[in-house]
C-alpha atoms as an extended CHARMM CRD file, in Angstrom:
* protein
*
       246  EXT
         1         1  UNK       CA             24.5280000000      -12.2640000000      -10.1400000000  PROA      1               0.0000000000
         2         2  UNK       CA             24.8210000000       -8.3280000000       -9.6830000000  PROA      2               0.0000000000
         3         3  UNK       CA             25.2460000000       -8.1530000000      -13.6540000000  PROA      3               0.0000000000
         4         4  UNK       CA             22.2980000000       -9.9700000000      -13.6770000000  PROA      4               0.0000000000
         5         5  UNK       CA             20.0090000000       -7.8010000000      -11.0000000000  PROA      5               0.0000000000
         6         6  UNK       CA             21.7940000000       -4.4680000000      -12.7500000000  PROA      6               0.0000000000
         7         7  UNK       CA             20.8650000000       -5.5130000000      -16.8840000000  PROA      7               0.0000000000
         8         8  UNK       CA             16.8610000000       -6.4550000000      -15.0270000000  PROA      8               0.0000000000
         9         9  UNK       CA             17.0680000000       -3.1580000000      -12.9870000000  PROA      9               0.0000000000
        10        10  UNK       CA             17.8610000000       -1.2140000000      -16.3380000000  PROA      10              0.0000000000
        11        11  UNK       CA             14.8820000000       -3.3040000000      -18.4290000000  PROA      11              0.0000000000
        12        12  UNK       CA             12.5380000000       -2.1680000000      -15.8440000000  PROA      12              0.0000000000
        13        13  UNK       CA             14.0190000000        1.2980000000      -15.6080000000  PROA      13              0.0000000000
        14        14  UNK       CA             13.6820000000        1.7880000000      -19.2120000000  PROA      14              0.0000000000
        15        15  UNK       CA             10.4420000000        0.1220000000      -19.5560000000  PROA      15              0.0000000000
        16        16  UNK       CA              8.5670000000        2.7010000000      -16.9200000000  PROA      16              0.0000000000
        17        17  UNK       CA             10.5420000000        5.7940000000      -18.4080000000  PROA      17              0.0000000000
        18        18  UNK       CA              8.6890000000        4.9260000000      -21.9780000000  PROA      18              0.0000000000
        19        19  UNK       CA              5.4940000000        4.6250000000      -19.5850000000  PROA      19              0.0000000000
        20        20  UNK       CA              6.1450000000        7.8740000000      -18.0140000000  PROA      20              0.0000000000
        21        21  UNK       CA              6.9930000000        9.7340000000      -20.9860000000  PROA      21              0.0000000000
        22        22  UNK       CA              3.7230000000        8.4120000000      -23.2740000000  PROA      22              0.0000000000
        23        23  UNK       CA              1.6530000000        9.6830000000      -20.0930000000  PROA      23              0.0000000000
        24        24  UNK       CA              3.2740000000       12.8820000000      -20.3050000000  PROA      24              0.0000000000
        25        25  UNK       CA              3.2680000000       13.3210000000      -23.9140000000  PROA      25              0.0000000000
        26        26  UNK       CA             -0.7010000000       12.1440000000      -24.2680000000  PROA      26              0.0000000000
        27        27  UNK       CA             -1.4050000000       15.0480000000      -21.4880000000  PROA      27              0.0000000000
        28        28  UNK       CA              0.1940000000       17.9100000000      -23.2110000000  PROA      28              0.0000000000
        29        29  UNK       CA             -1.3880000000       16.4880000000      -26.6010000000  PROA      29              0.0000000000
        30        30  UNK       CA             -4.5550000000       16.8700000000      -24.6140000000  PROA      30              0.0000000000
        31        31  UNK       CA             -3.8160000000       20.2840000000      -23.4990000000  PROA      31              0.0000000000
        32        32  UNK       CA             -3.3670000000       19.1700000000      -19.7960000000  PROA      32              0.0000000000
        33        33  UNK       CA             -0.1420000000       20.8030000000      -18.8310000000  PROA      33              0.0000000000
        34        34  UNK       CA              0.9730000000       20.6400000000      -15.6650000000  PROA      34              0.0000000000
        35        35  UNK       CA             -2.1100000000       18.9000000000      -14.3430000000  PROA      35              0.0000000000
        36        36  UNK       CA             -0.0490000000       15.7670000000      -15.3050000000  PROA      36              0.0000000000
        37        37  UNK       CA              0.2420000000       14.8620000000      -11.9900000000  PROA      37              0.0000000000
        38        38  UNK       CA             -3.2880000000       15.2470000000      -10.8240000000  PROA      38              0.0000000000
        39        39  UNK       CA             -4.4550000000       13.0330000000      -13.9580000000  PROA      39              0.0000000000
        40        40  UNK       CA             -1.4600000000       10.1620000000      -14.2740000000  PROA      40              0.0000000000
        41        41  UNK       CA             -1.4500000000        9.3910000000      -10.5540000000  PROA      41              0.0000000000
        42        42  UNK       CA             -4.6030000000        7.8300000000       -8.7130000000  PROA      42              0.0000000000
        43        43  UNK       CA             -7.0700000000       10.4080000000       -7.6710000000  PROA      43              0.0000000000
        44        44  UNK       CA             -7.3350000000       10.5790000000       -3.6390000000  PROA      44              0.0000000000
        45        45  UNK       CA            -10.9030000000       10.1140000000       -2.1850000000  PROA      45              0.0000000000
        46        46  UNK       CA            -11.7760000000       10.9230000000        1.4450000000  PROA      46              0.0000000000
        47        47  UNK       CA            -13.5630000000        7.6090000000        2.3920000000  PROA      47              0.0000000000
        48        48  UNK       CA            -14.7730000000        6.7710000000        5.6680000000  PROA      48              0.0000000000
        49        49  UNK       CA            -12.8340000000        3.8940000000        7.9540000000  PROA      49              0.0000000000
        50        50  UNK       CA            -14.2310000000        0.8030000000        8.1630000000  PROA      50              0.0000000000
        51        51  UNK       CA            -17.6040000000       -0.2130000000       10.4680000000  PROA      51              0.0000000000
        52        52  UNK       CA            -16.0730000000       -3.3890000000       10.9020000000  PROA      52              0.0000000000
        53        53  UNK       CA            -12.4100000000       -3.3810000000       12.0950000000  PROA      53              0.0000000000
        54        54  UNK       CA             -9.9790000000       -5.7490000000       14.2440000000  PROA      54              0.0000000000
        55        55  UNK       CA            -10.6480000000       -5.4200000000       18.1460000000  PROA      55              0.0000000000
        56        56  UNK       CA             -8.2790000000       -3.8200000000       19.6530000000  PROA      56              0.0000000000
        57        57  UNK       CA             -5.4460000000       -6.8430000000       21.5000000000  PROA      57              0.0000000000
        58        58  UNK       CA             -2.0510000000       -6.3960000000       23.2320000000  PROA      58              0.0000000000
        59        59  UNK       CA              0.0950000000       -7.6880000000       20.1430000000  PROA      59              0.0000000000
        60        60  UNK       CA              2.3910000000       -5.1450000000       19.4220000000  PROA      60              0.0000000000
        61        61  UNK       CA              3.2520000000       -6.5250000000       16.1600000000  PROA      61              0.0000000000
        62        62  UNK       CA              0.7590000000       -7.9490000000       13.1220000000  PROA      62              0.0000000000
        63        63  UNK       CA              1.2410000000       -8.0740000000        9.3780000000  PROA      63              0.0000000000
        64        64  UNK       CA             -0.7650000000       -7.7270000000        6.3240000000  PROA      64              0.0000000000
        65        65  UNK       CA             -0.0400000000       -7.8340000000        2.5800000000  PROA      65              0.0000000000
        66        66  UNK       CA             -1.4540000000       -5.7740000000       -0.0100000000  PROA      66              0.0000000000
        67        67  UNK       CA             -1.3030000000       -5.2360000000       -3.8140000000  PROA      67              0.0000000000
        68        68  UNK       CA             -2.4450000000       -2.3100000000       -5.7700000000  PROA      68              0.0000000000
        69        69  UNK       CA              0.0350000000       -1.5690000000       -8.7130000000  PROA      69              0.0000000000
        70        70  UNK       CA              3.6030000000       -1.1100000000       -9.0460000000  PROA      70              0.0000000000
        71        71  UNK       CA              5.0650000000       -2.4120000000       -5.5360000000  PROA      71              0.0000000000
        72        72  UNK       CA              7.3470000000        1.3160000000       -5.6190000000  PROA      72              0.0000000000
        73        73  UNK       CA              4.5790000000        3.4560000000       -4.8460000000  PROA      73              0.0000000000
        74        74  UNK       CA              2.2730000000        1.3590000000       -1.9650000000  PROA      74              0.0000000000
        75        75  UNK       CA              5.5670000000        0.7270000000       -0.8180000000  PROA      75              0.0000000000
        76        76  UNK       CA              6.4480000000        4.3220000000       -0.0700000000  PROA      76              0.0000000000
        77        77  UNK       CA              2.7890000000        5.1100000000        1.0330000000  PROA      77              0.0000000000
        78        78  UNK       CA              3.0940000000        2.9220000000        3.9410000000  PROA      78              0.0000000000
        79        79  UNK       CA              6.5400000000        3.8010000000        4.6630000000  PROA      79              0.0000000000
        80        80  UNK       CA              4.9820000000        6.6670000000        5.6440000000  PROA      80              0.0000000000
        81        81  UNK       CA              2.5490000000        5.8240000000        8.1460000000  PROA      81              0.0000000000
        82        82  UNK       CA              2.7150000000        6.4510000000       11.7560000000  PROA      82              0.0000000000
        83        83  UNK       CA              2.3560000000        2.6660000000       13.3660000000  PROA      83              0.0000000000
        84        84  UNK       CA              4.1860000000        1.2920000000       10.2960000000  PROA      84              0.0000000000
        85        85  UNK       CA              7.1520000000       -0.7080000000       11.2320000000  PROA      85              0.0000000000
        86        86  UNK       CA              8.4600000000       -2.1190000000        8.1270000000  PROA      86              0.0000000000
        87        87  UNK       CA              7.0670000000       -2.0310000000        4.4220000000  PROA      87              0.0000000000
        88        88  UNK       CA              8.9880000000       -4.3730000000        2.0020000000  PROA      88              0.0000000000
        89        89  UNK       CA              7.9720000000       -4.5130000000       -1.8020000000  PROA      89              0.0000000000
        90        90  UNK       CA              7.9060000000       -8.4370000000       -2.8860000000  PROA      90              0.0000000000
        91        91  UNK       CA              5.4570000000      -11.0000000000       -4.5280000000  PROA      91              0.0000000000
        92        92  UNK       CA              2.1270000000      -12.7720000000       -3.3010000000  PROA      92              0.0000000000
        93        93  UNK       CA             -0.4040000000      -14.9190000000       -5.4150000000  PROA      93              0.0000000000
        94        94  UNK       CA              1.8690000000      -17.6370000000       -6.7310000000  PROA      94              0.0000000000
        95        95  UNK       CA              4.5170000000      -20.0960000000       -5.8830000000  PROA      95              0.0000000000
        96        96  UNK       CA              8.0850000000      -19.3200000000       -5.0110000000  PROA      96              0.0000000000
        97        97  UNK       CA              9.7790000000      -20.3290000000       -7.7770000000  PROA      97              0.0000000000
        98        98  UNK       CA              8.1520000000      -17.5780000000       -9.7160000000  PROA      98              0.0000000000
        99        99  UNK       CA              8.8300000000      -15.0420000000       -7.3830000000  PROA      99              0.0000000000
       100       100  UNK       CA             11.3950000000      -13.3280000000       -9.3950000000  PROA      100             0.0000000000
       101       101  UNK       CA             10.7050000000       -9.8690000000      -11.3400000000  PROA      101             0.0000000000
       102       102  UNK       CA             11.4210000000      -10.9170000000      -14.6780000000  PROA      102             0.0000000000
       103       103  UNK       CA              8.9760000000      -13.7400000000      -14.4070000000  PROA      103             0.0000000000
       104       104  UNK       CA              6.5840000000      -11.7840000000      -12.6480000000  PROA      104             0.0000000000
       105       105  UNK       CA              6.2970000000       -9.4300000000      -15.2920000000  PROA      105             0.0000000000
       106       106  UNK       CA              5.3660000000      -11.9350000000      -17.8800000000  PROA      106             0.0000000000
       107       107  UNK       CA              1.8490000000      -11.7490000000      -16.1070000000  PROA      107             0.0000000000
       108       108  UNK       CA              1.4100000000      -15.9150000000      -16.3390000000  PROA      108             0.0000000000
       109       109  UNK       CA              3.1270000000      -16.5890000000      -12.6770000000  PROA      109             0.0000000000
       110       110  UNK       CA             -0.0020000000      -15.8050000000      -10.4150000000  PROA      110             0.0000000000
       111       111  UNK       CA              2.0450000000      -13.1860000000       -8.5080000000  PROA      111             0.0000000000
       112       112  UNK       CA              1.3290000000       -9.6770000000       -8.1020000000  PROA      112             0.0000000000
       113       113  UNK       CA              3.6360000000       -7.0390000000       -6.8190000000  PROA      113             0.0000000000
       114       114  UNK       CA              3.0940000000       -6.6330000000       -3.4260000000  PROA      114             0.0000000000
       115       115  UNK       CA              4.0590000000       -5.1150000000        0.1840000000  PROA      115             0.0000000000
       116       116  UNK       CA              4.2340000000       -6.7080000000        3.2320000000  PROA      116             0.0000000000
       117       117  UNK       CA              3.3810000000       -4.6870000000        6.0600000000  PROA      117             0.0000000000
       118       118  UNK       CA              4.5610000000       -4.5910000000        9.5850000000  PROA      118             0.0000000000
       119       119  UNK       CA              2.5100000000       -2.8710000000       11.9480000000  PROA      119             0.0000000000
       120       120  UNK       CA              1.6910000000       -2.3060000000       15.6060000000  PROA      120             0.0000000000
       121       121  UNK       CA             -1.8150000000       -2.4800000000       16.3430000000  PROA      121             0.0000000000
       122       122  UNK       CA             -1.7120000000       -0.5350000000       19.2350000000  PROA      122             0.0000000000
       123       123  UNK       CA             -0.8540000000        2.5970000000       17.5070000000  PROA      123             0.0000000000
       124       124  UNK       CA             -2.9670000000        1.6440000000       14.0100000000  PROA      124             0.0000000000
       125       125  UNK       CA             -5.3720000000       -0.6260000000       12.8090000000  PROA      125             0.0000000000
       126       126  UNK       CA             -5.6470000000       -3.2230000000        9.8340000000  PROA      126             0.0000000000
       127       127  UNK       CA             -8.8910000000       -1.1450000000        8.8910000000  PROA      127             0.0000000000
       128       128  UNK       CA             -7.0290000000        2.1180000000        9.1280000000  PROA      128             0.0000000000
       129       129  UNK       CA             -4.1340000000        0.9410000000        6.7480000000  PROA      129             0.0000000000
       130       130  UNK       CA             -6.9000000000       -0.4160000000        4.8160000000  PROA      130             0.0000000000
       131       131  UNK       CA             -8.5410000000        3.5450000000        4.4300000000  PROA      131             0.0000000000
       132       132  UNK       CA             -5.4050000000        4.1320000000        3.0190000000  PROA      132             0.0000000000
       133       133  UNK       CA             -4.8250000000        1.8030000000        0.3410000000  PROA      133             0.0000000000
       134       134  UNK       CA             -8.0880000000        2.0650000000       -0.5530000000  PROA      134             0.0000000000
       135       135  UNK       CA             -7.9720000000        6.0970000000       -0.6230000000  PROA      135             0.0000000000
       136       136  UNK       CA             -4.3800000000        6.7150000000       -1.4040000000  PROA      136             0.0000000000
       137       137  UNK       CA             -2.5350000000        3.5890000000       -2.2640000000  PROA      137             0.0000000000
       138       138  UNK       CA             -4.2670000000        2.9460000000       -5.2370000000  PROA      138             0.0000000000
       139       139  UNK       CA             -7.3500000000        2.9980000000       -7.3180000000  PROA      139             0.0000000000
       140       140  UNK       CA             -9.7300000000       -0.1140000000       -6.5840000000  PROA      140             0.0000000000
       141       141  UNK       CA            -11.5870000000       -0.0420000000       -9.0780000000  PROA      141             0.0000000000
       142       142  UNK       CA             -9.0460000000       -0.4820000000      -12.1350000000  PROA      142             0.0000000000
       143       143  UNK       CA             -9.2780000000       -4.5970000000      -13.2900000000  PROA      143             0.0000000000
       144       144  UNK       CA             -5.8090000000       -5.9810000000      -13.5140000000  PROA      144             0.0000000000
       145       145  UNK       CA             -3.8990000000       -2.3300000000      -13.9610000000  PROA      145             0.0000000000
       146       146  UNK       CA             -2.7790000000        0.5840000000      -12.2030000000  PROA      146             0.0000000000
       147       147  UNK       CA             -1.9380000000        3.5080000000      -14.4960000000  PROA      147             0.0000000000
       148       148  UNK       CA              0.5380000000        3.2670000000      -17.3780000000  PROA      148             0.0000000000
       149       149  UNK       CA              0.6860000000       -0.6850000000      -15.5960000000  PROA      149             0.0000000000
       150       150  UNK       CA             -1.0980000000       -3.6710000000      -17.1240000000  PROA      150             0.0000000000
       151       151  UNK       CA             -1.1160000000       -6.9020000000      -16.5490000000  PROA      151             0.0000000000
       152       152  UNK       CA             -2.4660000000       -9.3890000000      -13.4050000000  PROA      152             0.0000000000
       153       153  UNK       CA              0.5370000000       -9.0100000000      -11.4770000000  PROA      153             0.0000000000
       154       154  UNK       CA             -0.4160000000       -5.2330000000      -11.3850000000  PROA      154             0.0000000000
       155       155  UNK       CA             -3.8040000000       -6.6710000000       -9.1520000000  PROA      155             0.0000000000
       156       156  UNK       CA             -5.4400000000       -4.9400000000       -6.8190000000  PROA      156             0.0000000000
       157       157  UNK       CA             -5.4720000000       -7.4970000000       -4.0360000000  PROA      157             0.0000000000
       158       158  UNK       CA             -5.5550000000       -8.0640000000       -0.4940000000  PROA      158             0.0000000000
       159       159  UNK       CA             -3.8150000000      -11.3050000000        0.8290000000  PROA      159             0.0000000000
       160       160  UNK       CA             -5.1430000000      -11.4330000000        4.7240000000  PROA      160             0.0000000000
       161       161  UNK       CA             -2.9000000000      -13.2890000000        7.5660000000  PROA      161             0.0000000000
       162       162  UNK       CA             -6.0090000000      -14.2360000000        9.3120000000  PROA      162             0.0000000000
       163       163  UNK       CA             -9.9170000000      -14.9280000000        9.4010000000  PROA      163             0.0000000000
       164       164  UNK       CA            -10.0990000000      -11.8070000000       11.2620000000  PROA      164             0.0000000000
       165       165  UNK       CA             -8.3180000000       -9.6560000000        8.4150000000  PROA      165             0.0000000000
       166       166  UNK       CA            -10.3960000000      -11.3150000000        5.6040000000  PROA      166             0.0000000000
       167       167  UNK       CA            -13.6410000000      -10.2070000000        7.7080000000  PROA      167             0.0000000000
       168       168  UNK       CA            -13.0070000000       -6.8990000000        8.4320000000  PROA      168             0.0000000000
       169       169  UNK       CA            -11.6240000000       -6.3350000000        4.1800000000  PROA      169             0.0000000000
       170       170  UNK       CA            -14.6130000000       -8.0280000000        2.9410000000  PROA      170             0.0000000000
       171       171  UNK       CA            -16.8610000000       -5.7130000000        4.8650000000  PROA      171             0.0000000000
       172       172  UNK       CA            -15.2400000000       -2.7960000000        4.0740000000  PROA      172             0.0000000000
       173       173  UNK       CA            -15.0910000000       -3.3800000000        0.5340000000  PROA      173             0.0000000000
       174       174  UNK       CA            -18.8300000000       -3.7560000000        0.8050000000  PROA      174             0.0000000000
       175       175  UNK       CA            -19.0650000000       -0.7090000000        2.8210000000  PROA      175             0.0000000000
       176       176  UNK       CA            -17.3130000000        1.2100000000        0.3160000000  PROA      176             0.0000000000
       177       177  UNK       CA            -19.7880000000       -0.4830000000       -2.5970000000  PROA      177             0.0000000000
       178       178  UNK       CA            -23.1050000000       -0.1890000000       -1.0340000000  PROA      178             0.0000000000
       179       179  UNK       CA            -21.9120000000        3.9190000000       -0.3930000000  PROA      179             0.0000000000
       180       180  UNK       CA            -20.7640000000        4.2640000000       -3.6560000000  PROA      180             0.0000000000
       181       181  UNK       CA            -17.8940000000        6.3040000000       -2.9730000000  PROA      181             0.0000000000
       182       182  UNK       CA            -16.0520000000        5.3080000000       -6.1360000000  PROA      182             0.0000000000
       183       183  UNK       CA            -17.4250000000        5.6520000000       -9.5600000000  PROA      183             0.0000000000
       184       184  UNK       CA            -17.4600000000        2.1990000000      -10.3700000000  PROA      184             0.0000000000
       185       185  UNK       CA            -17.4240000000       -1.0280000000       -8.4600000000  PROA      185             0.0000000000
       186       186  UNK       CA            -14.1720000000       -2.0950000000       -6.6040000000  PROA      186             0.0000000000
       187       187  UNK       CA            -12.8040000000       -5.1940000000       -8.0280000000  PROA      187             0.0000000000
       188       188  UNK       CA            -10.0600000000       -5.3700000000       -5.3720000000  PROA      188             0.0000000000
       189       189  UNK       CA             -9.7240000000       -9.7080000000       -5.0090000000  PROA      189             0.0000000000
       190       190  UNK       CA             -9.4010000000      -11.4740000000       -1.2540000000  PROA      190             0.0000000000
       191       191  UNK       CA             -6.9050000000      -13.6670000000       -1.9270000000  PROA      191             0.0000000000
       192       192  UNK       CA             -6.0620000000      -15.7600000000        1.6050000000  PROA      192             0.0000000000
       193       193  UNK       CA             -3.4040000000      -18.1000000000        2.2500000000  PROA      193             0.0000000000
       194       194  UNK       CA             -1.3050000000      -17.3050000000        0.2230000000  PROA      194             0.0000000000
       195       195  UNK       CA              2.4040000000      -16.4690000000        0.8170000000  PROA      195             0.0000000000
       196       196  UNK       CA              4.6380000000      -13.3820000000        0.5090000000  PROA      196             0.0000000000
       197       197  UNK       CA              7.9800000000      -13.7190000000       -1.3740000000  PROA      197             0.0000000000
       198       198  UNK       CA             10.7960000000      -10.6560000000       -0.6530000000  PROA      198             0.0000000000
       199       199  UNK       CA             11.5240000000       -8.5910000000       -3.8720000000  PROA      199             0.0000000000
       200       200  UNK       CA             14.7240000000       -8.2310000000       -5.2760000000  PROA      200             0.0000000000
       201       201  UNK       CA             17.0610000000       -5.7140000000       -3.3350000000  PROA      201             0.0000000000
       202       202  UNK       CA             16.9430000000       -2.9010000000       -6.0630000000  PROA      202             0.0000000000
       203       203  UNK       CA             13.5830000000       -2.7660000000       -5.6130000000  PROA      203             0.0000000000
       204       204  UNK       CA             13.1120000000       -2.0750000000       -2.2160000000  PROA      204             0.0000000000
       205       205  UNK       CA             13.0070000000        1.6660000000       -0.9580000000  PROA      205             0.0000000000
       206       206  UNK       CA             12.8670000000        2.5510000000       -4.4410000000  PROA      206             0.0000000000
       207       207  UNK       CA             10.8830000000        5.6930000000       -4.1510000000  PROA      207             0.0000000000
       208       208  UNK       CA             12.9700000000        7.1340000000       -1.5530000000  PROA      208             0.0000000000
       209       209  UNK       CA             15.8510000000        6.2440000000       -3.3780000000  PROA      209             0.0000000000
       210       210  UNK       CA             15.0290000000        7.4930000000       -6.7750000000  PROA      210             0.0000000000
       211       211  UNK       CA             12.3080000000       10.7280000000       -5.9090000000  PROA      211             0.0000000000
       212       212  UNK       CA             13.6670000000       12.8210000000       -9.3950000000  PROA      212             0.0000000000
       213       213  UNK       CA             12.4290000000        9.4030000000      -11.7360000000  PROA      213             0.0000000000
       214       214  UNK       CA              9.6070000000       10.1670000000      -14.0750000000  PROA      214             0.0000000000
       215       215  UNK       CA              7.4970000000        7.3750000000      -13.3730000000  PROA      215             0.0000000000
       216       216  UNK       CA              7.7710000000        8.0780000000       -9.1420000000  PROA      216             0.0000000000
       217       217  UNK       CA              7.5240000000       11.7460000000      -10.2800000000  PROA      217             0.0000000000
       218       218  UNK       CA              3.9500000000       11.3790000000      -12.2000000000  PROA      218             0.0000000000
       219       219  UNK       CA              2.5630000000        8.1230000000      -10.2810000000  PROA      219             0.0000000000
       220       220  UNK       CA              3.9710000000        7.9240000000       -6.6540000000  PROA      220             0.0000000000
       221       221  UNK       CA              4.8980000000       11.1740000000       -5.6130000000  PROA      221             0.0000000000
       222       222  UNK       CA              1.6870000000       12.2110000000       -5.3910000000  PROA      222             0.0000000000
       223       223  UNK       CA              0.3250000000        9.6160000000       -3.4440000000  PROA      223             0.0000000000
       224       224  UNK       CA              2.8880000000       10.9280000000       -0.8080000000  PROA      224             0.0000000000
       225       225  UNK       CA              1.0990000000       14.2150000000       -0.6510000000  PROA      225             0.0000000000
       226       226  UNK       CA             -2.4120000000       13.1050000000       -0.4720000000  PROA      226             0.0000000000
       227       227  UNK       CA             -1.6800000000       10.8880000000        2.0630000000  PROA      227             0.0000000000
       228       228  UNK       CA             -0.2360000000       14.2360000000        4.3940000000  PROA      228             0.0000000000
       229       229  UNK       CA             -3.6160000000       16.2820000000        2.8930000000  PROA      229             0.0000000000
       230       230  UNK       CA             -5.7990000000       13.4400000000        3.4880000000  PROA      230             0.0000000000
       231       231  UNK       CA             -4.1380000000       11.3480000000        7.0120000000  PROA      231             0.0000000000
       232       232  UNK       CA             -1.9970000000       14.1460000000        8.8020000000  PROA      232             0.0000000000
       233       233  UNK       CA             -2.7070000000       12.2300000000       12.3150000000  PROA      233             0.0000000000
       234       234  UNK       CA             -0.9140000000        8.9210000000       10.3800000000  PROA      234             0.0000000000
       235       235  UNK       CA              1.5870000000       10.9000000000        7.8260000000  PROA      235             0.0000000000
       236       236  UNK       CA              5.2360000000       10.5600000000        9.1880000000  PROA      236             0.0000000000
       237       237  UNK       CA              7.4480000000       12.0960000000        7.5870000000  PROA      237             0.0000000000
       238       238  UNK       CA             10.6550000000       10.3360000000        7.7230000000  PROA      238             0.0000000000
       239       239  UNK       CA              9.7850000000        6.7930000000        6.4010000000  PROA      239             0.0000000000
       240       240  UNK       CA             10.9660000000        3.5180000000        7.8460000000  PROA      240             0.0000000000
       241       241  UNK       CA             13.1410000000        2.0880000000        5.0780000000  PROA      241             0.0000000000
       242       242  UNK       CA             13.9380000000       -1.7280000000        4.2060000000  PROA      242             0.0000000000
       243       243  UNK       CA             17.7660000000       -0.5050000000        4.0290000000  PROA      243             0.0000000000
       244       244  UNK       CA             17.8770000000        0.8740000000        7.5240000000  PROA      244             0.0000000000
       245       245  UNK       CA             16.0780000000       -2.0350000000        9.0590000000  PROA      245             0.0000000000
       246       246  UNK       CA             18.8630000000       -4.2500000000        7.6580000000  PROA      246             0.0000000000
């Protein structure tokens, strides 16, 4: 079995360094330089939060689930958000038995890559972590992609745990239309009930893990830093890792 996780850690290791490297290659061809970064990652918008958002309760502990791209970077985003208890990459969309990476990446399995996220209300909101995946996580508006990624199981999605969560993300994302605060229509799907499957253990904490790899260099690093520029009141700095948590 470890041969087995170690030869499908290498594939996908291999398959996002040719990524990485045809970004960077295309941007010096272009004359882009070192505004590699800038260009290959998601731009950051300032958006407002939501109208609509969860009333505050005494839980101290709710999830949600969110894709937007490779699981590596949203992972790390909301590993580093104040509030954010626990942020583990895994699947969502499809049924269990797919929920394995090398099926997942045929793109046929319904699953998209996904994080799970633990939070306590009390110190942020679902609509606040939603301001960041819209703003930081990812770009909403990219149909079944996410960069150098193609393919449905790079979705942007939101899978709510509750009524109340599919509410407040349906009128946000028509917020964010009806202001037009991206440059095209967000085609981010609502996809409830559906169930979150654990990724495989070399996957999790990845970009903490690996910061010097090309393709968390260009695509996730970034996303790091705008969240500090753009959330310095919700930017921790030391993230809470899958690892630590056991």
């Amino acid at each position: 079995m470890t041969k087995l996780f170690e030869s499908s850690f290498k594939r996908r290791i291999l398959k996002r360094a040719r990524r990485a490297l045809f970004v960077t290659a295309s941007l010096l061809a272009a004359g882009i330089g070192l505004r590699m970064s800038a260009s290959a990652a998601e731009v950051a918008r300032a958006i407002p939060a939501p109208a609509l958002d969860e009333l505050a309760g005494q839980a101290a502990s709710e999830v949600a689930v969110v894709a937007g791209g490779c699981f590596w970077g949203v992972q790390g985003v909301f590993q580093h958000v104040e509030g954010v208890t626990s942020a583990v990459s895994g699947y969502a969309g499809g049924d269990k038995a797919t929920a394995q990476y090398e099926r997942v990446s045929t793109g046929t399995t319904g699953q998209a890559e996904s994080v799970q996220i633990t939070f306590d209300p009390r110190k942020i909101s679902y609509g606040r972590l939603l301001q960041i995946y819209f703003s930081v996580a990812h770009d909403p508006t990219e149909l079944n992609r996410q960069g150098p990624d193609v393919g449905t199981q790079y979705r942007s999605a939101i899978f709510p745990t509750s009524a109340e969560q599919a509410r407040v993300a349906k009128g946000y994302i028509a917020q964010l239309d009806q202001a037009h605060f991206f440059d095209a229509a967000i085609v981010t799907r609502i996809e409830p009930d559906r169930a979150f499957f654990p990724a495989e253990a070399y996957h999790q904490d990845f970009l903490t893990r690996h910061p010097t790899y090309p393709y968390i260099v260009i695509n996730d690093l970034p996303k790091i830093e705008n969240l500090k520029r753009l959330f310095p009141d919700l930017y921790r700095a030391d993230p809470v890792l899958v690892g630590e948590a056991g």
